[in-house]
N, C-alpha and C positions, 0 to 999 in steps of 0.2 A: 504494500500500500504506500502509496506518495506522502510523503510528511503533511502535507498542505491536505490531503482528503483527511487522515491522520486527525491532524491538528482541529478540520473543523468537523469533522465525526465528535469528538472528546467537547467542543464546543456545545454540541447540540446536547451529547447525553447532560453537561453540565445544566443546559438550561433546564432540560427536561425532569432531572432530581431535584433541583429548586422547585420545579412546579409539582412535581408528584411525591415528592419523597423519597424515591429512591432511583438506583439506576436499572434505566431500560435497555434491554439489549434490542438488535434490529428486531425481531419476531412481534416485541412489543409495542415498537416503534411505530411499525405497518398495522398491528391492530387498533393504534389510536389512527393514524391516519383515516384508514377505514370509516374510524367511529364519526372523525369529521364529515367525511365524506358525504355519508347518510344520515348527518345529523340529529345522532343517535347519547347525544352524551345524556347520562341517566337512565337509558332503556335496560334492561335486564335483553340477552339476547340468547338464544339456545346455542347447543356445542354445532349444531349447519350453521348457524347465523355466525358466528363468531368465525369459521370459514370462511362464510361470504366476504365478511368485514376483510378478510387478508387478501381473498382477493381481487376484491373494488381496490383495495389500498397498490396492488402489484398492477393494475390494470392503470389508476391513476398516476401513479409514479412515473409509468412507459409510457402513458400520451404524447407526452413534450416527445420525445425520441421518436415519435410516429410508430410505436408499436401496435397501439392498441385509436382505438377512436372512441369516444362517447359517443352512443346511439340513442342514448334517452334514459327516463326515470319511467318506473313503473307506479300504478296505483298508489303501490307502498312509499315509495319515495327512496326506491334502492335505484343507483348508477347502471344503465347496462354499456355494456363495452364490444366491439369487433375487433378482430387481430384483423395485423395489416400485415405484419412480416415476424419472422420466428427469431427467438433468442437464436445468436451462436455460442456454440456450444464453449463452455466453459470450464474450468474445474472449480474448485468451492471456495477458496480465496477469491479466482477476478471474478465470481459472480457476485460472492461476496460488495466486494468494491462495489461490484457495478450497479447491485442495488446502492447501497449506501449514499454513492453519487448523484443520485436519483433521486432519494429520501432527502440529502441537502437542498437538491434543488427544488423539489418539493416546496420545503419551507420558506427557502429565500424570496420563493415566487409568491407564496400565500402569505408571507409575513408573520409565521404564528412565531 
């Protein structure tokens, strides 16, 4: 990992313990993402839902990069998404990165 992704990974978990209490690793990161997403903070959501939530969250992270596209909200008010094009294949480290670079940009874009 580049010092600078590094550096501002270590940023975000910081802010992220200040807000929650403790620290998030990615897994947790993308279930709050999610929860933004569907505008769900407070709901109680089942062990599917709490799937969905990861991956709305994997879906939104990949838009900016044209992976994925938002197609619309349902009834419920859950994101649906279309792939455009497939991950290259990676090992667990640069997929690693390569969400995390994602989950920054996330943020910086939304300003949370």
């Amino acid at each position: 990992m580049s010092d600078d992704l590094q550096a501002r990974w270590w940023k975000l978990e910081e802010k992220l313990m200040d807000r929650f209490g403790k620290k998030p690793d990615l897994e947790a990161i993308l279930f709050l993402i999610g929860i933004q997403e569907v505008r769900g903070a407070g709901h109680r959501f089942t062990k599917e839902q709490k799937q969905d939530l990861m991956h709305v969250a994997v879906c939104t992270i990949l838009t900016p990069s044209g992976y994925y596209e938002l197609e619309g909200w349902d009834e419920e008010g859950w994101p649906h998404f279309k792939q455009h094009k497939e991950l290259t294949p990676m090992n667990l480290i640069e997929q690693e990165n390569f969400m995390k670079d994602h989950v920054l940009f996330y943020f910086s874009q939304n300003e949370l």
